[in-house]
N, CA, C and O atoms as a GROMACS GRO file, in nm:
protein
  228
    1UNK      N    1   8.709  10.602  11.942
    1UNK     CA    2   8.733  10.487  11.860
    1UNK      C    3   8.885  10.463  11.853
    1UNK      O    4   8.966  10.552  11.828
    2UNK      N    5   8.919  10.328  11.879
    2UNK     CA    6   9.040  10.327  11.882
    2UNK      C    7   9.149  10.305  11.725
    2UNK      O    8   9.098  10.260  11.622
    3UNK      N    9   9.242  10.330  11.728
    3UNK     CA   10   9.319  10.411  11.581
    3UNK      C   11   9.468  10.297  11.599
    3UNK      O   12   9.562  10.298  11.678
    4UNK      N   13   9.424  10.193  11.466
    4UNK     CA   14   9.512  10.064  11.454
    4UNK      C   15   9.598  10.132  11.342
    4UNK      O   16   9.565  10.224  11.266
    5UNK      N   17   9.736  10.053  11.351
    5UNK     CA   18   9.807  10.131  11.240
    5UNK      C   19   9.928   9.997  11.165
    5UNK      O   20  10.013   9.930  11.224
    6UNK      N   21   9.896   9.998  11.041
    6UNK     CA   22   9.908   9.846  11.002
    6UNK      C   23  10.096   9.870  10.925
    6UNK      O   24  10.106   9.937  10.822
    7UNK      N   25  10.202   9.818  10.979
    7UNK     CA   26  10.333   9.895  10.940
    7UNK      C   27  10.340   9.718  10.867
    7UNK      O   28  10.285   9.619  10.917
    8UNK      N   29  10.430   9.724  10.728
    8UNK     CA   30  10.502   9.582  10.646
    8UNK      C   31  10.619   9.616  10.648
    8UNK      O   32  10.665   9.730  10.644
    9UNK      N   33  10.690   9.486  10.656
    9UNK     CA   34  10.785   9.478  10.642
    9UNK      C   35  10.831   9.363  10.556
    9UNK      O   36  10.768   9.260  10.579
   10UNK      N   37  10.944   9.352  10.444
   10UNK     CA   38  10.916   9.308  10.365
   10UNK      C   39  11.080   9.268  10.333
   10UNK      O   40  11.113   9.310  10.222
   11UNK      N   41  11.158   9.215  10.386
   11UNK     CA   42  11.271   9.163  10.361
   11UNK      C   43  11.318   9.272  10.464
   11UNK      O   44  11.242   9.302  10.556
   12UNK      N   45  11.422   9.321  10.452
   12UNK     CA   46  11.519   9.455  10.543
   12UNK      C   47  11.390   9.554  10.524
   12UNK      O   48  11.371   9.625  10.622
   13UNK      N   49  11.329   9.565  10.454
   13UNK     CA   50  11.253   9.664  10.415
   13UNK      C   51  11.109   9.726  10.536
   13UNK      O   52  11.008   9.669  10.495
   14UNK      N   53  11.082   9.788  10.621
   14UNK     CA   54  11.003   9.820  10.710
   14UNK      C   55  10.943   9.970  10.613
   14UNK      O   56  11.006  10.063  10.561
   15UNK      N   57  10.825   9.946  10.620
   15UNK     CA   58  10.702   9.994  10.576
   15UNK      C   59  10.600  10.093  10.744
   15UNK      O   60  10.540  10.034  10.834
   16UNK      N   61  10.614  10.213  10.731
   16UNK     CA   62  10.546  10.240  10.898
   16UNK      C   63  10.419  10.264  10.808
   16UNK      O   64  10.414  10.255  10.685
   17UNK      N   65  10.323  10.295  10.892
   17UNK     CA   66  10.199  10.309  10.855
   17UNK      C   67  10.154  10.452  10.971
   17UNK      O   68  10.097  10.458  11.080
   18UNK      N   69  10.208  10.539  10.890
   18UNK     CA   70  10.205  10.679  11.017
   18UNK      C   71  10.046  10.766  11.012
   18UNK      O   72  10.016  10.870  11.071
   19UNK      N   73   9.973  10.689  10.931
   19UNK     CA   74   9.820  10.799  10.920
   19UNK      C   75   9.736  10.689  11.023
   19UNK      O   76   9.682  10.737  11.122
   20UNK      N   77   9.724  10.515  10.996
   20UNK     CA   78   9.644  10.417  11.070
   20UNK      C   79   9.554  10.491  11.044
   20UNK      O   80   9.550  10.600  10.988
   21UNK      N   81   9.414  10.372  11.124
   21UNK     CA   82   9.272  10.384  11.065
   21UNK      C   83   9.210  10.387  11.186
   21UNK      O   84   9.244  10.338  11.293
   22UNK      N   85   9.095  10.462  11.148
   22UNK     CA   86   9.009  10.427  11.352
   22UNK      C   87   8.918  10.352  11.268
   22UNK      O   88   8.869  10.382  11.159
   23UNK      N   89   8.903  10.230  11.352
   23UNK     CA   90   8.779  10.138  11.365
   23UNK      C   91   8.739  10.104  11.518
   23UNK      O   92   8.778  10.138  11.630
   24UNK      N   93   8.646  10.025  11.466
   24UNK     CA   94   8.519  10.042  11.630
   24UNK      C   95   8.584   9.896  11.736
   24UNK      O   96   8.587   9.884  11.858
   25UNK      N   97   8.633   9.797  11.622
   25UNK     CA   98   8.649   9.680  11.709
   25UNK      C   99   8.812   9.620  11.666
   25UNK      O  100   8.878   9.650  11.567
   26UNK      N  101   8.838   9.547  11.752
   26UNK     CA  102   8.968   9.414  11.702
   26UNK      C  103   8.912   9.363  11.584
   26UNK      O  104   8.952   9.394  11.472
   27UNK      N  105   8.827   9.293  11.604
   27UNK     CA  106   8.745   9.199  11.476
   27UNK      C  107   8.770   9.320  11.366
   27UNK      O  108   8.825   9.290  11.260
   28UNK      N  109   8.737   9.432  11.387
   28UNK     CA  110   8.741   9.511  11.177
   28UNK      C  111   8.887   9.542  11.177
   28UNK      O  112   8.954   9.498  11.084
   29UNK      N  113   8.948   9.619  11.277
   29UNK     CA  114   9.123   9.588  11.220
   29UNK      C  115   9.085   9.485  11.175
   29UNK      O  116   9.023   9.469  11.070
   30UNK      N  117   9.127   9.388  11.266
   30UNK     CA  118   9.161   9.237  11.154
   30UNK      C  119   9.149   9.237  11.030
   30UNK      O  120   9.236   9.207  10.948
   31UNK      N  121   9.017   9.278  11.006
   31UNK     CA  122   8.943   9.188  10.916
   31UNK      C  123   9.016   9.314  10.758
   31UNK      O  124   9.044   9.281  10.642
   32UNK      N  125   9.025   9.444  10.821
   32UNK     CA  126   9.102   9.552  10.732
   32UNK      C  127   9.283   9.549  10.736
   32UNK      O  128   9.368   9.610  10.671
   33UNK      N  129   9.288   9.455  10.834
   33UNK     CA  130   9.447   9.387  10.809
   33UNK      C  131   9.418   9.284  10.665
   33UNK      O  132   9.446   9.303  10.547
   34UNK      N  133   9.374   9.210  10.709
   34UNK     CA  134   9.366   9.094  10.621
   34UNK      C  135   9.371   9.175  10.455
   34UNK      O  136   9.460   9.172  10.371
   35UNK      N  137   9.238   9.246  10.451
   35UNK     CA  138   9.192   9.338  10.312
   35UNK      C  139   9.330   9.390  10.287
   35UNK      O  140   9.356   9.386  10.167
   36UNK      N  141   9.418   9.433  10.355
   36UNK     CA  142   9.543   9.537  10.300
   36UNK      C  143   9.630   9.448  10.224
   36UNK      O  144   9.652   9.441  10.103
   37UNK      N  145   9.671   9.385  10.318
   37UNK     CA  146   9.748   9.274  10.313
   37UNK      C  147   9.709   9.140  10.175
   37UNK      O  148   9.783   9.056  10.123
   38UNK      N  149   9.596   9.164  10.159
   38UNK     CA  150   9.563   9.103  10.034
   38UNK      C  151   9.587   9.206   9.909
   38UNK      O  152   9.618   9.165   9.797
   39UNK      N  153   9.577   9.284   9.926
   39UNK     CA  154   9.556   9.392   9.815
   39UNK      C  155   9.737   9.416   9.767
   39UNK      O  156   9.772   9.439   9.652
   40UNK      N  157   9.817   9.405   9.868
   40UNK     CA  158   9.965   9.420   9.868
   40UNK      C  159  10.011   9.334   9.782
   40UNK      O  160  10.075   9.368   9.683
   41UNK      N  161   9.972   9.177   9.823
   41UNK     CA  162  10.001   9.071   9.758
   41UNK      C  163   9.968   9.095   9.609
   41UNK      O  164  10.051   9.125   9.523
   42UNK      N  165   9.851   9.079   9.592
   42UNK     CA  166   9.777   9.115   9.399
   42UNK      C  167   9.845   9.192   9.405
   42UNK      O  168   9.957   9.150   9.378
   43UNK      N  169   9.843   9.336   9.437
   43UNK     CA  170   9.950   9.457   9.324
   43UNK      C  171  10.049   9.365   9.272
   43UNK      O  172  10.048   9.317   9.159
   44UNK      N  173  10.150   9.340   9.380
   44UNK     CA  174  10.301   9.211   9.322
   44UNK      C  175  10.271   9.143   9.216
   44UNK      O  176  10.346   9.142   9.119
   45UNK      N  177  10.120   9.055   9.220
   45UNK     CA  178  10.116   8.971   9.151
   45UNK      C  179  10.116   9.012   8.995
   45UNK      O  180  10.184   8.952   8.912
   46UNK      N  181  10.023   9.132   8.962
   46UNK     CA  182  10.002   9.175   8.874
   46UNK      C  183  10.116   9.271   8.845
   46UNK      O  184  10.102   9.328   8.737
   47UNK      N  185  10.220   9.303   8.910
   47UNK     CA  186  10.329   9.375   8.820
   47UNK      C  187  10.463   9.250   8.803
   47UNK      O  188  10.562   9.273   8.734
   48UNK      N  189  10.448   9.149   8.862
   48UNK     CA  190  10.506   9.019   8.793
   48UNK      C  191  10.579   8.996   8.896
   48UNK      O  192  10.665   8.913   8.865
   49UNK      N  193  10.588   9.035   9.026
   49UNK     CA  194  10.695   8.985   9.094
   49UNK      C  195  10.659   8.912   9.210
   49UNK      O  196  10.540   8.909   9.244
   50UNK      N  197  10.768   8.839   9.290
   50UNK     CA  198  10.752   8.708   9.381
   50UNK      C  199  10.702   8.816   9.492
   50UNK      O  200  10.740   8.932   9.504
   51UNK      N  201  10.574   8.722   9.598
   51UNK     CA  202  10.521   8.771   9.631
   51UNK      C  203  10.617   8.739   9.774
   51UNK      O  204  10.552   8.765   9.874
   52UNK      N  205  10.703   8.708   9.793
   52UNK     CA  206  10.826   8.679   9.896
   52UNK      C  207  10.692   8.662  10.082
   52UNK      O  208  10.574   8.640  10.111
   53UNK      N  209  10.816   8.690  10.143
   53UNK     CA  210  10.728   8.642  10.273
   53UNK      C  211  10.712   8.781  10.395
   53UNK      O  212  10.794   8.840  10.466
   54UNK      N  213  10.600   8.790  10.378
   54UNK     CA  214  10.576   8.948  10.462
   54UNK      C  215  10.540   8.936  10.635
   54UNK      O  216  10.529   8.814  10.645
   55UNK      N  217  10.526   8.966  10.711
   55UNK     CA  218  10.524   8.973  10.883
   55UNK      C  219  10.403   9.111  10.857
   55UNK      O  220  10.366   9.185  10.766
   56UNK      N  221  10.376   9.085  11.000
   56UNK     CA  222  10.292   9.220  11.053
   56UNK      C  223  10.358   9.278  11.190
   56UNK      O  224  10.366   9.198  11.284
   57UNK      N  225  10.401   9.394  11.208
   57UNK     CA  226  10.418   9.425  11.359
   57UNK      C  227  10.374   9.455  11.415
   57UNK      O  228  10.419   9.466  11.529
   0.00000   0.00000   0.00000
């Protein structure tokens, strides 16, 4: 199974992602990109701060 590994970066700020996840397809990364990447955003939202503009590498 192949082992995707999801790194943010967030102004100067680079985030690695050194454990990544094994999933079976492209389609569930994605779809467990998307889930992270949402979950990143809400935390921000709910500790009050701008949710600024994030990339994927």
């Amino acid at each position: 199974m192949p082992k995707y590994f999801f790194h943010v970066r967030r102004n100067d700020v680079f985030e690695e992602d050194v454990e990544g996840i094994d999933v079976a397809s492209l389609e569930q990364a994605r779809e467990e990109a998307i889930a992270a990447a949402r979950e990143i955003i809400a935390e921000r939202i709910c500790a009050g701060h701008q949710t600024g503009t994030y990339s994927r590498s």
